[in-house]
C-alpha positions as CSV (number, residue, x, y, z in Angstrom):
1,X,-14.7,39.0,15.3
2,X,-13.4,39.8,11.6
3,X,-15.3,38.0,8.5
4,X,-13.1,35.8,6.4
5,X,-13.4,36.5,2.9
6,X,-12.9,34.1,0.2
7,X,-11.7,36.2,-3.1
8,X,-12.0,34.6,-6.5
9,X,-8.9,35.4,-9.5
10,X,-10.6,36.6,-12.5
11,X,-10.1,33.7,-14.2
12,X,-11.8,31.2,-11.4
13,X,-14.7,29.4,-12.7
14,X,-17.6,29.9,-10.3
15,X,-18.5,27.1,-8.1
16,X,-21.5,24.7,-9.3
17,X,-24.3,24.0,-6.6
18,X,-26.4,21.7,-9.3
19,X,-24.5,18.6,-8.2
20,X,-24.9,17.4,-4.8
21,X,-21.4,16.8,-2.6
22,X,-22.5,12.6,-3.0
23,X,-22.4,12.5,-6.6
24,X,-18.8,14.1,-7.0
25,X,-16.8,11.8,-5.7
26,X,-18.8,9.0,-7.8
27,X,-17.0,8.7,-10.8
28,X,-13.4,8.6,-9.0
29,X,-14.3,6.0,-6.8
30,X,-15.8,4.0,-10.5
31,X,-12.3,5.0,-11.5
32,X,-10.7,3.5,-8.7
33,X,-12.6,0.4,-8.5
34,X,-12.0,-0.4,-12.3
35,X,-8.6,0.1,-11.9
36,X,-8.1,-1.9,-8.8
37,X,-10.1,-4.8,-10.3
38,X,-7.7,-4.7,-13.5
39,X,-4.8,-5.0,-11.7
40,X,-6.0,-7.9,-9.9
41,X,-7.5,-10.2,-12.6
42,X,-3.9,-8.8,-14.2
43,X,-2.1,-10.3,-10.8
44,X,-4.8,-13.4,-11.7
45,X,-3.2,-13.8,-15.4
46,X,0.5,-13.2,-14.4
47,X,0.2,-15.6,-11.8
48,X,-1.1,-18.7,-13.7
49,X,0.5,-17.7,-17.3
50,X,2.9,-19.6,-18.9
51,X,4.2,-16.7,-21.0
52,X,5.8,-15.0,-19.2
53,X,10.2,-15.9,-18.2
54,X,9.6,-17.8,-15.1
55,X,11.4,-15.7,-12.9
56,X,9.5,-12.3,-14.0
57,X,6.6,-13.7,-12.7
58,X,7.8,-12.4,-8.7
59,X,9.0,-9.6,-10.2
60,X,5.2,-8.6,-12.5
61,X,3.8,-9.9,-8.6
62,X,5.5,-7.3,-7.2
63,X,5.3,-4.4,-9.6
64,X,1.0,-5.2,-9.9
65,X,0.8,-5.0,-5.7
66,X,3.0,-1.8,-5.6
67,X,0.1,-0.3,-8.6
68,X,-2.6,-1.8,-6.6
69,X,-1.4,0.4,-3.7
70,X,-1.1,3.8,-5.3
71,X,-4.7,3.0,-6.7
72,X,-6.0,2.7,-3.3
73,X,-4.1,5.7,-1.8
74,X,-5.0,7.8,-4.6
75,X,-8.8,7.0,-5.5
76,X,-9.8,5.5,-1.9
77,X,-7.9,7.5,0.9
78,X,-7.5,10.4,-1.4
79,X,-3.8,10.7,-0.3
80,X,-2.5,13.6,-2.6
81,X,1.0,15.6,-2.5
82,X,-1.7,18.7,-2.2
83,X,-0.6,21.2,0.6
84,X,-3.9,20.6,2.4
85,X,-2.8,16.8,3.1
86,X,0.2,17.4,4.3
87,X,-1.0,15.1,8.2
88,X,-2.2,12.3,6.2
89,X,1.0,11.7,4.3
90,X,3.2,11.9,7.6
91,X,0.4,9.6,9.4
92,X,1.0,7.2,6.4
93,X,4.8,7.6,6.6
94,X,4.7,7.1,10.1
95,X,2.5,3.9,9.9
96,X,4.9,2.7,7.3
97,X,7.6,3.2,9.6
98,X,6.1,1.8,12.8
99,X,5.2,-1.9,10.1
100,X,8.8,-1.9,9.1
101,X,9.9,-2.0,12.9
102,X,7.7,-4.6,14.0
103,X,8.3,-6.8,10.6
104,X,12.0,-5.8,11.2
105,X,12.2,-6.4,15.0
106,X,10.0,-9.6,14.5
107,X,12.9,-11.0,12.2
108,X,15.5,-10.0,14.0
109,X,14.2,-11.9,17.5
110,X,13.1,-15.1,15.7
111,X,16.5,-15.2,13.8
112,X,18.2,-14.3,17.2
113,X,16.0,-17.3,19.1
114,X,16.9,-19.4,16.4
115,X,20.8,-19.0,16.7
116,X,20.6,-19.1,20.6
117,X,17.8,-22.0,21.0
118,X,19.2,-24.3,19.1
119,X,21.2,-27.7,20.4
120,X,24.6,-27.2,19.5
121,X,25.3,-29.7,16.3
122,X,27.5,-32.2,18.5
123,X,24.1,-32.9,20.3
124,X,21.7,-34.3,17.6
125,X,23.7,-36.6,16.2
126,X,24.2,-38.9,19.8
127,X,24.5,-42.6,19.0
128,X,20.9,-44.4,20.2
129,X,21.7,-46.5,24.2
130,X,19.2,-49.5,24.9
């Protein structure tokens, strides 16, 4: 079998072995959690504020949620545009894809039941026979 070597540039910094694998990931989880606890006492505030124009208060909802989401993609499932993660961005793509066809499809047949179940109008408005 041939050996795999692993080269360093000359300008590499050499890899630590003080710190053990557990305490790396530490302070981006802290990171992540303090971010992802902002933005929801922020969703708190924005929901139950009166300053804010009444109709910017979907649209802060919506922005806050979207935040929320890169938080937990970034600091919790570590989903980076690095070339090593290249399968867990087209799982997530994929899973995005497959919740927009059932939301979609799940629209489309209750709006489609809804049009054919229906009486037709001429029907629920019959005069009352004793």
């Amino acid at each position: 079998m041939t050996e795999i070597r692993y080269g360093r540039a000359s300008g590499d910094a050499a890899i630590s072995t003080e710190m053990p694998a557990d305490a790396i990931g530490f302070p981006i989880y802290t990171i992540g959690l303090v971010l992802a606890a902002g933005l929801t006492v922020t969703s708190f505030w924005v929901a139950n504020t009166s300053l804010l124009w009444g109709p910017g208060v979907a649209m802060g909802l919506i922005v806050l949620a979207i935040a929320q989401m890169g938080v937990h993609l970034v600091f919790f499932l570590h989903i980076t545009t690095g070339p090593d993660n290249t399968n867990n961005v087209l799982a997530l793509a994929f899973g995005i894809l497959i919740v927009f066809l059932v939301i979609g499809g799940s629209l489309w047949i209750m709006g489609n039941l809804n049009d054919n179940m229906m009486p037709p109008a001429g029907l629920t408005n019959l005069p009352m026979q004793h």
